[in-house]
C-alpha angles and dihedrals in degrees: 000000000000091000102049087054084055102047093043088052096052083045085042088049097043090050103060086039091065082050097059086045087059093041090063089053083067093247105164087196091060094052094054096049088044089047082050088057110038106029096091092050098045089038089060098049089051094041088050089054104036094038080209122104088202094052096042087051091053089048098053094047078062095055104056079042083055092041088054103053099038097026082116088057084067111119119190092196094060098038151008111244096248091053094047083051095047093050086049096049096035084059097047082063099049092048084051100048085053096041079059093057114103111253108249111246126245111266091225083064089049113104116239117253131189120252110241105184116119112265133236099281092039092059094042079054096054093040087054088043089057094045095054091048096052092057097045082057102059090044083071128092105273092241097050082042093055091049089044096058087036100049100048103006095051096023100238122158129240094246084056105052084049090053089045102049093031091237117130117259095260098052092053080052098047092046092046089045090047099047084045096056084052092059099051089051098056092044093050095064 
């Protein structure tokens, strides 16, 4: 069984080889009969690519305009003629999805914005800030430190800072607001 579906694809090969050979002849007749035999498979792969029927059909137009110019260039011992017609065609796709892509302008055409990032100082600022707070931080009580960068630096709620540490609702509050007020305290000066 294995065998008989071996030996119909190599018939089927060769015969689509001694097409192209034809083809490159420059035999119409052959073309047609190559582009019979052929055109399901090659319209699938562009469709597949180009996800548009007009433009696989475009594409695949290409490719038997590709197959009858450079049919000559086609070499058995390097591949089968299917796969030499679904690289061809795989490629005609491809050159059609970049050719859709929107040219990049000219940056000389491109309006001038304002850079809004911070500057140097402004960074250095921020780097200090953060320094200091960090150290304000650790002068806290481990616990009110823990619901502080949870609270604003993990974005846990309140609710669930009480259910995770057992505590009631109020008490997570009071022990947030005090280490707050700490922190203030030490920022301040």
């Amino acid at each position: 069984m294995k065998a008989d579906v071996d030996q119909a694809a190599a018939s089927g090969s060769s015969h689509l080889a001694q097409l192209l050979r034809e083809v490159a002849a420059q035999n119409r007749g052959s073309l047609k009969r190559l582009y019979e035999q052929t055109s399901a498979k090659l319209y699938g792969i562009c469709l597949r690519l180009l996800r548009e029927e007009g433009e696989a059909q475009d594409a695949l137009q290409d490719v038997y305009l590709v197959v009858w110019r450079k049919a000559a260039l086609f070499d058995e011992t390097r591949a089968s003629p299917i796969t030499w017609l679904a690289t061809i065609a795989r490629n005609r796709a491809i050159d059609r999805l970049r050719s859709r892509r929107v040219p990049a302008e000219n940056i000389e055409s491109v309006p001038d914005f304002p850079d809004e990032s911070p500057s140097s100082l402004e960074v250095l600022e921020q780097a200090e800030d953060a320094l200091r707070l960090r150290r304000c931080l650790d002068q806290l009580e481990e616990r009110a430190r823990e619901m502080i960068r949870s609270a604003f630096f993990e974005g846990a709620t309140y609710p669930e800072l009480a259910e995770r540490e057992g505590v009631p609702l109020p008490t997570m509050k009071s022990w947030i607001r005090r280490g707050l007020q700490r922190l203030r305290g030490c920022l301040e000066q």
